[in-house]
C-alpha positions as CSV (number, residue, x, y, z in Angstrom):
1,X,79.4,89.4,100.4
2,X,76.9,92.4,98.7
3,X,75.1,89.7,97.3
4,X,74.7,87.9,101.0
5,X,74.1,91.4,102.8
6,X,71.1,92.1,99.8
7,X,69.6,88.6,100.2
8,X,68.8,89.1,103.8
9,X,68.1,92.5,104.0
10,X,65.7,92.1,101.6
11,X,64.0,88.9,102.9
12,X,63.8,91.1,106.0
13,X,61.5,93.6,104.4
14,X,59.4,90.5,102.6
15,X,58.0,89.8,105.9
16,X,56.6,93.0,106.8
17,X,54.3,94.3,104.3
18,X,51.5,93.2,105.8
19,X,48.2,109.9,112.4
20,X,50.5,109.6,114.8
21,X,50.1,110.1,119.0
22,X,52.3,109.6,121.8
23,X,51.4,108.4,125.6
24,X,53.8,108.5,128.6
25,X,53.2,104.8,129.7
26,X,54.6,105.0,134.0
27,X,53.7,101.3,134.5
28,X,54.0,100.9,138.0
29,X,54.9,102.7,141.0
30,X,56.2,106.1,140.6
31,X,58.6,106.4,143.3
32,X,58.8,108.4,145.5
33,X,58.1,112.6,145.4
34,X,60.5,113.9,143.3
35,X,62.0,111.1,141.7
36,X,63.0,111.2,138.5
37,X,61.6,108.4,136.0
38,X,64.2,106.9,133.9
39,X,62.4,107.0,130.4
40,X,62.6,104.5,127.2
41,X,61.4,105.8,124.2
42,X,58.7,103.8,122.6
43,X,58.0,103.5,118.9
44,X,55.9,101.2,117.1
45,X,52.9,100.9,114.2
46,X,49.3,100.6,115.5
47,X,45.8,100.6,113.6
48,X,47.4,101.9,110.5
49,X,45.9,100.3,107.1
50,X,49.5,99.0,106.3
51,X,49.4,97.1,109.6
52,X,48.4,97.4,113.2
53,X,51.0,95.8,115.9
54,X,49.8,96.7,119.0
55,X,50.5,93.7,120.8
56,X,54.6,95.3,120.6
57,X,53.4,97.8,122.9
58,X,51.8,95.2,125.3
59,X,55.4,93.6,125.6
60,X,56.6,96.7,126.5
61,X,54.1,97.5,129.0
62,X,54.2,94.5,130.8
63,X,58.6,94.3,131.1
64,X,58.2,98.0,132.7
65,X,55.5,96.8,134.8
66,X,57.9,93.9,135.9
67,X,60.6,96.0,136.5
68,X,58.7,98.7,138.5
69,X,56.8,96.1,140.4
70,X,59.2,93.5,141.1
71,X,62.9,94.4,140.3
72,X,63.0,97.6,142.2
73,X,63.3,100.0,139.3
74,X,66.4,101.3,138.3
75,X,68.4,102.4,141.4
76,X,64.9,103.5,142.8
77,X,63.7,105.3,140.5
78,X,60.9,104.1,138.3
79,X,60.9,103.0,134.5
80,X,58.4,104.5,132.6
81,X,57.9,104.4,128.4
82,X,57.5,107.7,126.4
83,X,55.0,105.8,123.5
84,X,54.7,107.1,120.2
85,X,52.5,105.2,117.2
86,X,53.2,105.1,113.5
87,X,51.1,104.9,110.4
88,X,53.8,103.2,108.5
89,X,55.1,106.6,106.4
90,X,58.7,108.0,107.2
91,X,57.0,111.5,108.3
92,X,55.0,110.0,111.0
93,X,57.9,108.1,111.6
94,X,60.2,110.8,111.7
95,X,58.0,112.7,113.5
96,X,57.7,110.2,116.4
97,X,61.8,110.1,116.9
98,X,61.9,113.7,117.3
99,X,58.7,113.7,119.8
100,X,60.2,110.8,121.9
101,X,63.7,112.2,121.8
102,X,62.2,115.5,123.2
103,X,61.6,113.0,127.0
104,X,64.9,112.9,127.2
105,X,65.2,108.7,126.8
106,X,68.1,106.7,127.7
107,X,67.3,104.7,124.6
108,X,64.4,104.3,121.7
109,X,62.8,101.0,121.9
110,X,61.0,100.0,118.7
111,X,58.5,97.5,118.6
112,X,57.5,96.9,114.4
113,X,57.4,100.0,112.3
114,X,57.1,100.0,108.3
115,X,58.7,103.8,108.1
116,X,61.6,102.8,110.9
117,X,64.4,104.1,107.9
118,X,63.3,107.2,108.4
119,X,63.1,107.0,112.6
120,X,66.4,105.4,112.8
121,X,69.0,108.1,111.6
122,X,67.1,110.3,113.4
123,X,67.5,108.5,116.7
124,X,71.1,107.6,116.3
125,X,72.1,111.3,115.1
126,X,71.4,112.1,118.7
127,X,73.4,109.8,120.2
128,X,70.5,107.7,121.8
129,X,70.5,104.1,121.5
130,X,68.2,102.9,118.9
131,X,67.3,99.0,120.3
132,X,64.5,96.6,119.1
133,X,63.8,93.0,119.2
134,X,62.2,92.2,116.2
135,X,64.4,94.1,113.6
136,X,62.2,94.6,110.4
137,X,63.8,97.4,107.6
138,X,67.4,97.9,106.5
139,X,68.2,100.1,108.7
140,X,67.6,98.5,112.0
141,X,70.0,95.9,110.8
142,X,73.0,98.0,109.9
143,X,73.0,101.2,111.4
144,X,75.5,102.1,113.3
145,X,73.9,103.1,117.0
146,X,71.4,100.5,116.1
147,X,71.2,97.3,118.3
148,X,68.8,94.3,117.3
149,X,68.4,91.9,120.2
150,X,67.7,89.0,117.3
151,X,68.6,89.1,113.5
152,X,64.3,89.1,112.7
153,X,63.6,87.8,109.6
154,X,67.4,87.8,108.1
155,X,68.4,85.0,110.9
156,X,65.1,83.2,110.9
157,X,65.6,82.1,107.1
158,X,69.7,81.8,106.9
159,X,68.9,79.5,110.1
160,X,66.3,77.5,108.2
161,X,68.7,77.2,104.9
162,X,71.5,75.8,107.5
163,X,69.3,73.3,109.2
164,X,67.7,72.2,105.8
165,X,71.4,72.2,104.1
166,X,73.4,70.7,107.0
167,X,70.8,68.8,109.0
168,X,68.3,67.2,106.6
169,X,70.8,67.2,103.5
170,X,68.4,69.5,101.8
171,X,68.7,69.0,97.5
172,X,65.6,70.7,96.5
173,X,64.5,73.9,97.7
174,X,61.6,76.0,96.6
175,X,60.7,79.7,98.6
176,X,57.2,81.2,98.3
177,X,57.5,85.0,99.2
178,X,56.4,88.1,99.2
179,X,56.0,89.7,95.6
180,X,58.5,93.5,96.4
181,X,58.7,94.3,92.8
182,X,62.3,95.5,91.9
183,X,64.0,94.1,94.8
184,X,62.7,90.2,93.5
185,X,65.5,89.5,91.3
186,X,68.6,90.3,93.7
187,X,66.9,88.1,96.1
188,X,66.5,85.3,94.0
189,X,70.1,85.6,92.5
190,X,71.6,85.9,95.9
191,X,69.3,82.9,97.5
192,X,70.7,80.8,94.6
193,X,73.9,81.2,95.2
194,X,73.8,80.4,99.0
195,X,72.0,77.2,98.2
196,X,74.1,76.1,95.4
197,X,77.1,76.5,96.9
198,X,76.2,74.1,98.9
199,X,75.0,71.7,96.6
200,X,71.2,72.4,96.7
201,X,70.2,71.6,92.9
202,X,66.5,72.6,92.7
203,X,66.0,76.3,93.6
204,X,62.7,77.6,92.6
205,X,61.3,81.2,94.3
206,X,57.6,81.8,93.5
207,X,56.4,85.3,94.2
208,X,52.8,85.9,95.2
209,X,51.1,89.3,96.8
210,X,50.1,89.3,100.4
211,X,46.6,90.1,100.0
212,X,46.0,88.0,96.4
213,X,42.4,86.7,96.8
214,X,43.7,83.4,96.5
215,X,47.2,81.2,97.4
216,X,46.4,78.4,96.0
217,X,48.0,78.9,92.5
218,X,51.6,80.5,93.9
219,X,51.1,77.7,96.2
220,X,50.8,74.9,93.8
221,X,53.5,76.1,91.7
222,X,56.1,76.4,95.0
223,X,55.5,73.1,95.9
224,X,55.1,71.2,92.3
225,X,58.1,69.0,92.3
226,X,57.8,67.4,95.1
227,X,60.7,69.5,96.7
228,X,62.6,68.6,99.9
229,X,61.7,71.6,102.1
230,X,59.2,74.9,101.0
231,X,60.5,78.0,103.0
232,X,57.4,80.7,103.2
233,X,58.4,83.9,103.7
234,X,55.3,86.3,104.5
235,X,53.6,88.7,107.1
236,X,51.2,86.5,109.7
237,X,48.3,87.1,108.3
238,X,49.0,85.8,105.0
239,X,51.0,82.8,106.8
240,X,46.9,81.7,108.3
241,X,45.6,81.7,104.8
242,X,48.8,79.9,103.2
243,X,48.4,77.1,106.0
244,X,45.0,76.7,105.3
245,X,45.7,76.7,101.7
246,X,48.4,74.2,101.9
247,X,46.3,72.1,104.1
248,X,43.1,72.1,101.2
249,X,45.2,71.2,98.8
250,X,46.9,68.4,100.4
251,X,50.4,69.2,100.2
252,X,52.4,67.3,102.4
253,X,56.4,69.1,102.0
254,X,57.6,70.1,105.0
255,X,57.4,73.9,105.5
256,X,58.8,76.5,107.0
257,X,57.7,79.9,108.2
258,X,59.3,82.7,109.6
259,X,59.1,83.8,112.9
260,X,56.3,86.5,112.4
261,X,54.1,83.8,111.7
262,X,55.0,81.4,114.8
263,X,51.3,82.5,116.5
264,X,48.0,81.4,117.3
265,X,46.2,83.6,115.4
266,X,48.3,82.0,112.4
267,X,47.7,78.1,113.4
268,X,44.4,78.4,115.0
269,X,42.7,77.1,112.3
270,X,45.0,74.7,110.8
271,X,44.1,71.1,111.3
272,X,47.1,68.7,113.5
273,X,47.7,66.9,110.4
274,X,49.1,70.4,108.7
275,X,50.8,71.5,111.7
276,X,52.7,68.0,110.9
277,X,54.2,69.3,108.1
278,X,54.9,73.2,109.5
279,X,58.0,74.8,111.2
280,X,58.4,77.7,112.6
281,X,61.7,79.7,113.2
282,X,61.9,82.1,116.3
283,X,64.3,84.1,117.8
284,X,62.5,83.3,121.4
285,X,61.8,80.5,123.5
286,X,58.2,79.2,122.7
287,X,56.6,80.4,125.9
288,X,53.4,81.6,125.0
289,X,51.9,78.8,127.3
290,X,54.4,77.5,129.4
291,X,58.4,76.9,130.2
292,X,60.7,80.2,130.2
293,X,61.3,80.4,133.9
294,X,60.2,83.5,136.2
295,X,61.0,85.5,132.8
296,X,58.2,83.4,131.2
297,X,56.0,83.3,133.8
298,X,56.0,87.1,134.1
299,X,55.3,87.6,130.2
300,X,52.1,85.4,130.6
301,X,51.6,87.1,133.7
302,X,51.0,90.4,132.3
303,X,50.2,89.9,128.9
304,X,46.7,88.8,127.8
305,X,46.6,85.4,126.2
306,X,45.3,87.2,122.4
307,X,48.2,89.3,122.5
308,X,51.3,86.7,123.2
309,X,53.0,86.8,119.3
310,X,56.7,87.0,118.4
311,X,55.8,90.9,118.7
312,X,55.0,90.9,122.3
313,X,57.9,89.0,123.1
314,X,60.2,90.8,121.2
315,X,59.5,94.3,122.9
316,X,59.4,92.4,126.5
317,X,62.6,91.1,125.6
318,X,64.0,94.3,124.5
319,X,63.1,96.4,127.7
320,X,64.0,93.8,129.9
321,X,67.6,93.8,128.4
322,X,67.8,97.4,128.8
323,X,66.7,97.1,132.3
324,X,69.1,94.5,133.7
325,X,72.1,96.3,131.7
326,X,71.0,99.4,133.7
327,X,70.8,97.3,136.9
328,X,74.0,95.6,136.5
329,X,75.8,98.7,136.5
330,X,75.3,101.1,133.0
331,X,74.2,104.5,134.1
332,X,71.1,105.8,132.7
333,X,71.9,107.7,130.3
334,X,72.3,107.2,126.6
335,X,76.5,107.3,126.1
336,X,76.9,105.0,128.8
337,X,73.9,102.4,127.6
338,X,75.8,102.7,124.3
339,X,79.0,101.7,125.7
340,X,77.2,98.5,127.7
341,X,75.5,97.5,124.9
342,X,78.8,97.6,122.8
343,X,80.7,95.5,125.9
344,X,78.2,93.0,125.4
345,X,79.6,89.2,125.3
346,X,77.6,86.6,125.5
347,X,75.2,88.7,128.0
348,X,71.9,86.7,129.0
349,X,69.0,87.5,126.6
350,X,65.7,87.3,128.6
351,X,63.8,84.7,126.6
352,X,66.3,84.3,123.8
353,X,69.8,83.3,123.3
354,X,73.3,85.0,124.4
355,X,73.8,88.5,122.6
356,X,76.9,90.2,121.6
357,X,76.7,93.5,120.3
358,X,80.1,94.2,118.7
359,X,78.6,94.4,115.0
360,X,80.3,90.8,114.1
361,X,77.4,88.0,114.7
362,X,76.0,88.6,111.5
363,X,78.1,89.9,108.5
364,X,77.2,93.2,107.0
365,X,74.2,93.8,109.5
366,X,76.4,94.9,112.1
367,X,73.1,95.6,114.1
368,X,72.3,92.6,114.6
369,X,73.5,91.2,118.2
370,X,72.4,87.6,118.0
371,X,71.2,85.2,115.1
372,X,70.2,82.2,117.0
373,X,66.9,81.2,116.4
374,X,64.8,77.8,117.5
375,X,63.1,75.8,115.2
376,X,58.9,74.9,116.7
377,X,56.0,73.0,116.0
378,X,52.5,73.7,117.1
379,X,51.7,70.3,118.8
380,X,48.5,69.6,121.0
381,X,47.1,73.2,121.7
382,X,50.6,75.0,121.7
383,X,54.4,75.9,119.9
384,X,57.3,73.2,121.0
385,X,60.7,73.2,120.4
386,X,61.8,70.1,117.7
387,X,65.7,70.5,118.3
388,X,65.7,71.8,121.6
389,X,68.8,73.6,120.8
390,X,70.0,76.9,118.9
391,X,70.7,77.1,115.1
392,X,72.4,79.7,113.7
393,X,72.9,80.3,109.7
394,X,75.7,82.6,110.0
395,X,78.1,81.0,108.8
396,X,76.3,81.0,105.7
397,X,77.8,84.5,104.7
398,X,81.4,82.7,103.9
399,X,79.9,81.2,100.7
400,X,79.2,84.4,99.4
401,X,82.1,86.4,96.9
C-alpha cells in the first residue's frame, strides 16, 4: 500500500512542473445595504515563470457570477472571492493562506498552485476548509481538512491502467513522463508492480524534461516495441509538442494523456489522423463546446472560449459545489462546511461524477472525494466521450502489499 500511495502521489506532481497580490472578486450583485458577503478564499499561480494558470481564476469568476446572478446567492447574501496569486514558492504561498484567511472565508478554494504544501497546513490549522478541483501536490491529496472534488492526476492515470488492463487486455505498457529526479525510481518500482500484478509483461518508463528542446528521442524510445498502449504523463504545454512529435514521427500506439492536457491549446495543432490515436482522461464532462446541461451552458456562458481547460472547469466546479452545499442547508461558516462536506454521499458534482468525502474513495489520499474520470477524443473541432461512461482505477490499490 506505501508503494501504491508513492506511485500516485508522485505521478500527481509529474504533471505539474510546467510576487504575490490579492483582489476581492464580488462577481455580481452585492445585495442589499448592509449585507454581509459570504467570502471563498481564492488561491491560485498566475504569470509566474514556473507556470501561469489564470484561466483557474476565470472558473471561479464565472460559478460566483452564476450564483449571484442566477441562484440567488446564499440565503440573500452575495458570494464574493477573496483572490490571492502565487509565484509557485511555499512563501508566497504561505503568504497567500494567511492573507485570505484574514477575510474571514468559509473555505479556501485553490485553483493550481506549485507551493500548495506550504498553503495547505496553513489553511487547515485554522479550521477552514481547504477544497480544489484539480488536486496537484501531496498535500492536497491527503491532508486531513483537505477535500479534492476529483483525484487530478492520481485518478486520471490509475483510471487509464484499469481501462488499458481490464478493457483492452493491455500486455505491454510503456509511460513517458516527467523527468523529477529522485522521486523516478519509486515511481517506476511502484508502476511495475501495479501492472504486473495484473499480468502486464512489458513495462518500460522513459523519462524526459519538460522543456528538452526536442521529444523526439524520449519519444522514440517510449514507443520502440510496438507496445499496446503509451501513457504520457506531462504538464499541457509539453503534451502540444509531444503530439506533434508523435504525429512527425509517425507513431501510430494509442496514447494517452492526462487530464491537464485534454485542451485546445494542446490539440490545436495536431492533425485528425493523430488525434486518432490520442486519449485523454478527465475528471469532467467534455463541455468545452457543448452538452453539460444548464451547468454547461453557464460555464460557456461566462467563460471566454481561450480560457475553457480542465483548469477553468475545475475551479467552476469547485465553487459551485460549495455553493449548492451552502444552499442545500450547511451554514456559512467553515465548521459547518466541514461537517457537509464530510456527510457527503454520492452528492451531485456539477460537471463531474458523484463525490463522497469520507477519506475512502481513494486509498491513502484520503483527500480525494471522487476518482471517476472519462476517457475523450478530440473529433471534428472538439473533445467527445469514447465510453460514455465513468472509469475508475481504484480498485487498483488492492494489488499493492
Amino acid at each position: 500500500m506505501r508503494r501504491f500511495g508513492t506511485f500516485v502521489a508522485v505521478a500527481a506532481l509529474l504533471v505539474t512542473s510546467a510576487c504575490s497580490g490579492s483582489s476581492d472578486d464580488g462577481a455580481g450583485p452585492s445585495g442589499t445595504p448592509g449585507t454581509r458577503a459570504v467570502v471563498l478564499g481564492f488561491v491560485n499561480m498566475e504569470g509566474a515563470a514556473a507556470g501561469s494558470f489564470a484561466e483557474a481564476g476565470a472558473g471561479a469568476r464565472a460559478a460566483v457570477e452564476l450564483v449571484n446572478e442566477e441562484l440567488g446567492g446564499i440565503d440573500g447574501r452575495p458570494l464574493q472571492l477573496a483572490s490571492c496569486t502565487t509565484n509557485g514558492t511555499p512563501e508566497s504561498s504561505r503568504g497567500c493562506a494567511e492573507e485570505v484567511l484574514a477575510k474571514r472565508p468559509v473555505a479556501v478554494v485553490s485553483g493550481i498552485d506549485l507551493g500548495a504544501d506550504a498553503s495547505v497546513p496553513v489553511v487547515t490549522k485554522a479550521g477552514v476548509p481547504y477544497v480544489t478541483g484539480s488536486p496537484t501536490l501531496a498535500g492536497e491529496l491527503t491532508t486531513k481538512g483537505a477535500y479534492a472534488f476529483t483525484g487530478g492526476t492520481a485518478a486520471d492515470l490509475l483510471a487509464i491502467g484499469d481501462h488499458l488492463i481490464e478493457v483492452k487486455r493491455a500486455k505491454s505498457i510503456h509511460v513517458l513522463h516527467e523527468d523529477l529526479p529522485g522521486l523516478l525510481n519509486a515511481a517506476i518500482g511502484a508502476a511495475g508492480d501495479i501492472f504486473r500484478a495484473k499480468d502486464v509483461r512489458d513495462v518500460k518508463l522513459v523519462a524526459e524534461k519538460a522543456d528538452t528542446a526536442d521529444f523526439a528521442p524520449a519519444l522514440t524510445q517510449a514507443a520502440a516495441g510496438d507496445p499496446d498502449a503509451l501513457i504520457v504523463v506531462f504538464p499541457a504545454q509539453a503534451c502540444a509538442r509531444i503530439l506533434r512529435s508523435a504525429q512527425a514521427l509517425g507513431i501510430t500506439t494509442p496514447t494517452y494523456y492526462v487530464g491537464a492536457c485534454a485542451s485546445e491549446g494542446v490539440v490545436r495543432s495536431a492533425s485528425d489522423d493523430a488525434l486518432r490515436n490520442a486519449f485523454f482522461a478527465s475528471g469532467y464532462l467534455p463541455v468545452f463546446a457543448a452538452g453539460g446541461g444548464a451547468d454547461g451552458a453557464a460555464f460557456r456562458d461566462r467563460v471566454e472560449r481561450a480560457q475553457r481547460s480542465p483548469v477553468s472547469l475545475a475551479s467552476f466546479s469547485a465553487v459551485l459545489n460549495l455553493a449548492r452545499l451552502m444552499q442545500e442547508g450547511a451554514a456559512p461558516e467553515p465548521a459547518a462546511l466541514r461537517a457537509a462536506l464530510e456527510g457527503t454521499r454520492e452528492e451531485p458534482g456539477a460537471l463531474a461524477h458523484p463525490y463522497t468525502c469520507d477519506g475512502r474513495q481513494l486509498a491513502l489520499l484520503r483527500a480525494v472525494c471522487n476518482s471517476n474520470v472519462r476517457l475523450l477524443q478530440h473529433r471534428d473541432g472538439a473533445f467527445v466521450d469514447v465510453l460514455g461512461t465513468w472509469v475508475s482505477g481504484a480498485r487498483l490499490n488492492e494489488l499493492i502489499d
